[in-house]
C-alpha positions, 0 to 999 in steps of 0.5 A: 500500500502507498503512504500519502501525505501533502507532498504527494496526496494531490499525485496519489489521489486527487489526480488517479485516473481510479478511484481511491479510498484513504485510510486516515490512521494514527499509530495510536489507534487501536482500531486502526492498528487492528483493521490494517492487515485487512485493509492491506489485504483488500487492497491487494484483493481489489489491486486492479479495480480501486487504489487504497492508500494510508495516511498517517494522521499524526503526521498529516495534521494540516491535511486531516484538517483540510478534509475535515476528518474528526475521528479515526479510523476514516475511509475517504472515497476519492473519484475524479479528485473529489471525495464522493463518500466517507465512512469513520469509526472505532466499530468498522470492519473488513466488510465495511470497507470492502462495501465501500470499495464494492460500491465505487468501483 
């Protein structure tokens, strides 16, 4: 999986010509800590369909901020360089984000 932060999240993102799903994760969460095997895994299950890329909230403060995420874990679906949906919470699982991943792709 790509790590994204502000130098390269307009290259990774906005300017995919698929689409991509964020994950907002901080080394302190524990729901995101567990749910990244699998969120490594779909990544490389859906590889040829969607990019899913991770990004480090704790060191992308300012970018947490320009894209208004509160809580983690956060999903951001990104199509065409604009976010089309999200979906955030300690309680996700591998099916949510797989359902998200089903829906935009």
């Amino acid at each position: 999986m790509i790590e994204v932060n502000k130098d390269n999240f307009a290259e990774e993102v906005l300017n995919s010509d698929k689409p991509v799903i964020v994950d907002f994760w901080g080394p302190s969460c524990q729901p995101c800590l567990k749910l990244m095997p699998d969120i490594e895994a779909l990544s490389e299950a859906y590889k040829d369909k969607v990019k899913i890329v991770k990004l480090n909230s704790a060191e992308n403060r300012r970018l947490c901020i320009e894209r208004r995420v509160m809580g983690l874990p956060s999903f951001l679906v990104f199509k065409n360089g604009e976010e089309v949906k999200r979906i955030s919470g300690g309680e996700l699982t591998k099916s949510d984000v797989e359902q998200l991943i089903i829906e935009h792709i």
